[in-house]
C-alpha positions as CSV (number, residue, x, y, z in Angstrom):
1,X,-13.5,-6.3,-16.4
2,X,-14.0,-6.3,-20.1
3,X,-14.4,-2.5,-19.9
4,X,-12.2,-1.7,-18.0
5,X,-9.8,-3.4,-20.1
6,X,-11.1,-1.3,-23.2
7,X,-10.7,1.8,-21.4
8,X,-6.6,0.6,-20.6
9,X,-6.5,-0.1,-24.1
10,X,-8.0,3.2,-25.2
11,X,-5.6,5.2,-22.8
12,X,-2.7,3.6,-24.1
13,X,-3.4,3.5,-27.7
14,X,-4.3,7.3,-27.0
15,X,-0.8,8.4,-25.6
16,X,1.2,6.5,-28.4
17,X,-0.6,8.8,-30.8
18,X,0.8,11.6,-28.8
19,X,4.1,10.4,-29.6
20,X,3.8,10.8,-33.1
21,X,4.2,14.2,-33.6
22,X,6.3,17.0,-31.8
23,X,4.3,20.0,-31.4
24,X,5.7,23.4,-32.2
25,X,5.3,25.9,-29.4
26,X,6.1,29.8,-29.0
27,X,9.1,30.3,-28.8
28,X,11.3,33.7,-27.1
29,X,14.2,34.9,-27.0
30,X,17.1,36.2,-24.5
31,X,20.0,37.7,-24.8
32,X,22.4,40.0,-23.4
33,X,23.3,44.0,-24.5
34,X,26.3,45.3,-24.4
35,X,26.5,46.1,-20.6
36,X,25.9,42.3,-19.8
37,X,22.0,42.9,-19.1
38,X,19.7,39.9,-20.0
39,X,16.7,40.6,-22.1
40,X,13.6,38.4,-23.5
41,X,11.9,39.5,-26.7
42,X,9.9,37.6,-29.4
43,X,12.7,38.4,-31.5
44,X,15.9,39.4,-31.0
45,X,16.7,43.2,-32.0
46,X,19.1,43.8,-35.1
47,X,21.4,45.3,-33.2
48,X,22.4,42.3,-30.9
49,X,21.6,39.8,-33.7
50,X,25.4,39.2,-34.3
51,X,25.6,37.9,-31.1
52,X,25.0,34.3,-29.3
53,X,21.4,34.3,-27.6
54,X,19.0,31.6,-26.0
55,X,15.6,30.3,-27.9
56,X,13.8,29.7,-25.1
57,X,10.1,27.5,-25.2
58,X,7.0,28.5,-24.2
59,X,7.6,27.0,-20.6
60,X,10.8,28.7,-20.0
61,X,13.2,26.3,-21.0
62,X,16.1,27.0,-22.8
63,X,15.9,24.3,-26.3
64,X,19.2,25.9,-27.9
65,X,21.6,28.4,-27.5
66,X,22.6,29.8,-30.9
67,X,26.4,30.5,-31.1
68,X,26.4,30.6,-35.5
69,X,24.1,33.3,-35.9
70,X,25.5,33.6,-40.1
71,X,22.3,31.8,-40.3
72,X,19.4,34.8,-40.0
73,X,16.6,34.0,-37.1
74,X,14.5,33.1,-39.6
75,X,15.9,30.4,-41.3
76,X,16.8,29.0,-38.5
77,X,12.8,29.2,-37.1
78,X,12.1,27.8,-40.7
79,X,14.4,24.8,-40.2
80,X,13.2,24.3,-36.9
81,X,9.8,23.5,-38.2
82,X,11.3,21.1,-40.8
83,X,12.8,19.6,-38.4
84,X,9.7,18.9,-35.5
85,X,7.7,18.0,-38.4
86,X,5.3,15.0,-37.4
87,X,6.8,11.3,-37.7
88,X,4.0,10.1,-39.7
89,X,1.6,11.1,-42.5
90,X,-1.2,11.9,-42.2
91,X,-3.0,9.2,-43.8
92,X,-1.3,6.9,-41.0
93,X,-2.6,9.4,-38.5
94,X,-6.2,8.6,-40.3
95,X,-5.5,4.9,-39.9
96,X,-4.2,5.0,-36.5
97,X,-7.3,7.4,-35.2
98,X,-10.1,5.2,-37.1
99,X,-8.3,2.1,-35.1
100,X,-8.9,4.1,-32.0
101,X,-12.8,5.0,-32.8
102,X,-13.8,1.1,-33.0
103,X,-11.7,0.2,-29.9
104,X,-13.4,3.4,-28.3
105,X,-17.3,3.0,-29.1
106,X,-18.8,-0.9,-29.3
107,X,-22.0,0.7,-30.8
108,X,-23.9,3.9,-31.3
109,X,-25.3,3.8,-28.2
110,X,-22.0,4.4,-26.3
111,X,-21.0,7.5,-28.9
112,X,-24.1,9.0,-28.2
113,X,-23.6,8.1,-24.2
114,X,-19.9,10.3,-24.7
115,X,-22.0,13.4,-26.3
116,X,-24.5,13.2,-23.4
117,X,-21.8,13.0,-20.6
118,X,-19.7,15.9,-22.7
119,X,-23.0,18.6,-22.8
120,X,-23.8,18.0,-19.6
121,X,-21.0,18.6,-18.0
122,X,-21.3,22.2,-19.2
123,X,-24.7,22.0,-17.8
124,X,-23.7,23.3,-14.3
125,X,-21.9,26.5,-15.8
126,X,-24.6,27.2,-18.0
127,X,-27.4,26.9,-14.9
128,X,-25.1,29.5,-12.7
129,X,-24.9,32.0,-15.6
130,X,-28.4,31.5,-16.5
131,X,-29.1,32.4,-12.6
132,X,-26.8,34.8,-12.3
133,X,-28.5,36.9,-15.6
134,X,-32.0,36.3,-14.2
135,X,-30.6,38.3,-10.5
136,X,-28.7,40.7,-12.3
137,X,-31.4,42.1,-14.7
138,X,-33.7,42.3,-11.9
139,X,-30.7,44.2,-9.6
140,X,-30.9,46.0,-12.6
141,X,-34.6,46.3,-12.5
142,X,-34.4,47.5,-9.2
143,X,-32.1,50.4,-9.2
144,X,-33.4,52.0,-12.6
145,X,-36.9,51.8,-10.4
146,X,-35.3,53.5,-7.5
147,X,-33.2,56.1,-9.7
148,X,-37.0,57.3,-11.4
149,X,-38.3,57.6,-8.2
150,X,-35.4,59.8,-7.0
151,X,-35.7,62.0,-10.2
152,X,-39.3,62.6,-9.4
153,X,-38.7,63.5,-6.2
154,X,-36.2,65.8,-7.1
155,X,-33.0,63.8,-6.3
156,X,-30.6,63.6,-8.3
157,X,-28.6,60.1,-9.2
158,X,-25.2,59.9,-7.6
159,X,-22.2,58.4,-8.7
160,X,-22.5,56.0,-6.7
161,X,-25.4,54.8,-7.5
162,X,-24.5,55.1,-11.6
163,X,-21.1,53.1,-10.9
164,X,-23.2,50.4,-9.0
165,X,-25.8,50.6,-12.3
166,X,-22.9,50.7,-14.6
167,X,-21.6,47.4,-13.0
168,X,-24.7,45.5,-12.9
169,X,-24.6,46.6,-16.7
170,X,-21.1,44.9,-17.2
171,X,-22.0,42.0,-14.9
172,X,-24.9,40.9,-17.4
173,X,-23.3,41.8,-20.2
174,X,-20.0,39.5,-18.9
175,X,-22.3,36.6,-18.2
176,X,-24.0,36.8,-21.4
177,X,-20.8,36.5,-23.3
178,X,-20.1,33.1,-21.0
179,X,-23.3,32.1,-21.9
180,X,-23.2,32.5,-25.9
181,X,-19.9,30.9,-26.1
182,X,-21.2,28.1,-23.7
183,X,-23.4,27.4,-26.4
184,X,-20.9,28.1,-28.7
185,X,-18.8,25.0,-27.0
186,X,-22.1,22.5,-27.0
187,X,-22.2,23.0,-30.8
188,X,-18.8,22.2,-31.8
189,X,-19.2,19.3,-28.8
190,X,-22.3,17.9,-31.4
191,X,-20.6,18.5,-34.4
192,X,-17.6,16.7,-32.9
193,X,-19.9,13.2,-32.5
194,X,-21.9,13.8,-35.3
195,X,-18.0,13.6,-36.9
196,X,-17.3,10.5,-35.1
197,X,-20.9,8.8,-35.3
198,X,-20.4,9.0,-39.1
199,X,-16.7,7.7,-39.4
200,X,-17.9,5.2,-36.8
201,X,-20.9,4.0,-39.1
202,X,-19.0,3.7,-42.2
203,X,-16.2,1.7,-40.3
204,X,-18.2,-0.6,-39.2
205,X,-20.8,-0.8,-41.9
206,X,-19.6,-4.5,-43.0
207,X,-19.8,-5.7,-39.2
208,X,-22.8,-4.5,-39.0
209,X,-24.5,-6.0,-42.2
């Protein structure tokens, strides 16, 4: 019951950080030419600029429709920052987040428990691509073999066969990217606790003297 009780806590104390701040997303643009056609840009072209247009957010909802466009676009995108900037600094932020690491983690243990559970849940992805690179080399393997034989029996390799060796090729070299940033994403996953573990320990140093 206690647990669950800390996890409730942690969920809710979580989502209040949340919101704290208002995120500033991409934003677009739309507006019309002078035949009453709509258009979306990234920016609005300095020929239309004169005119009323739509800032639109990144999931396609209109946030304002600019009727005073004295003020240039960016100004206004400067102000608009100014304006979303977070409701509170970020040594509150600091506070707030250390408050959440000893509600989060009763001991070392339990940090280390999180890193386990986080690594090995890439586990599964990292055991198919380091299947599928073992089959694909040895597809590889295979058709190489077969291609030398052809060429010493006079054959020549047909396109075909070079398109199927070509994407082999791309298949390993596509699963070897997955694989390196895998690892890529278990380092910044230890790095991440190491991070915490250390805030953690200082944090609680005097309860634990």
């Amino acid at each position: 019951m206690g647990s669950r009780l800390q996890r409730i806590v942690v969920v809710v104390f979580a989502g209040s950080l949340c919101l704290l701040s208002v995120p500033v997303s991409a934003e677009s643009y739309r507006w019309k030419d002078k035949d009453g056609n709509v258009h979306y840009g990234a920016i609005v072209p300095p020929e239309y600029a004169e005119q009323p247009y739509d800032v639109i957010s990144e999931s396609g909802i209109v946030i304002e429709h600019v009727e005073d466009t004295s003020e240039s676009m960016a100004a206004r995108a400067k102000r608009a920052v100014k304006e979303r900037a977070p409701l509170i600094s970020e040594d509150q932020r600091r506070r707030q987040s250390d408050r959440l690491l000893v509600i989060q983690y009763q001991s070392e243990a339990d940090i280390q428990k999180a890193q386990d559970l986080a690594i090995a849940q890439l586990g599964y992805d990292s055991t198919l691509f380091h299947q599928s690179v073992a089959s694909t080399s040895a597809a590889i393997r295979d058709q190489i073999h077969r291609a030398a034989d052809q060429q010493r029996a006079g054959s020549s390799i047909d396109a075909e066969q070079q398109e199927q060796i070509d994407l082999l090729y791309k298949r390993l070299t596509l699963d070897k990217r997955r694989i390196s940033l895998l690892a890529s994403r278990e380092a910044k996953i230890r790095d991440r606790y190491k991070s915490e573990l250390d805030r953690w320990r200082m944090l609680t140093a005097d309860d634990r003297s």
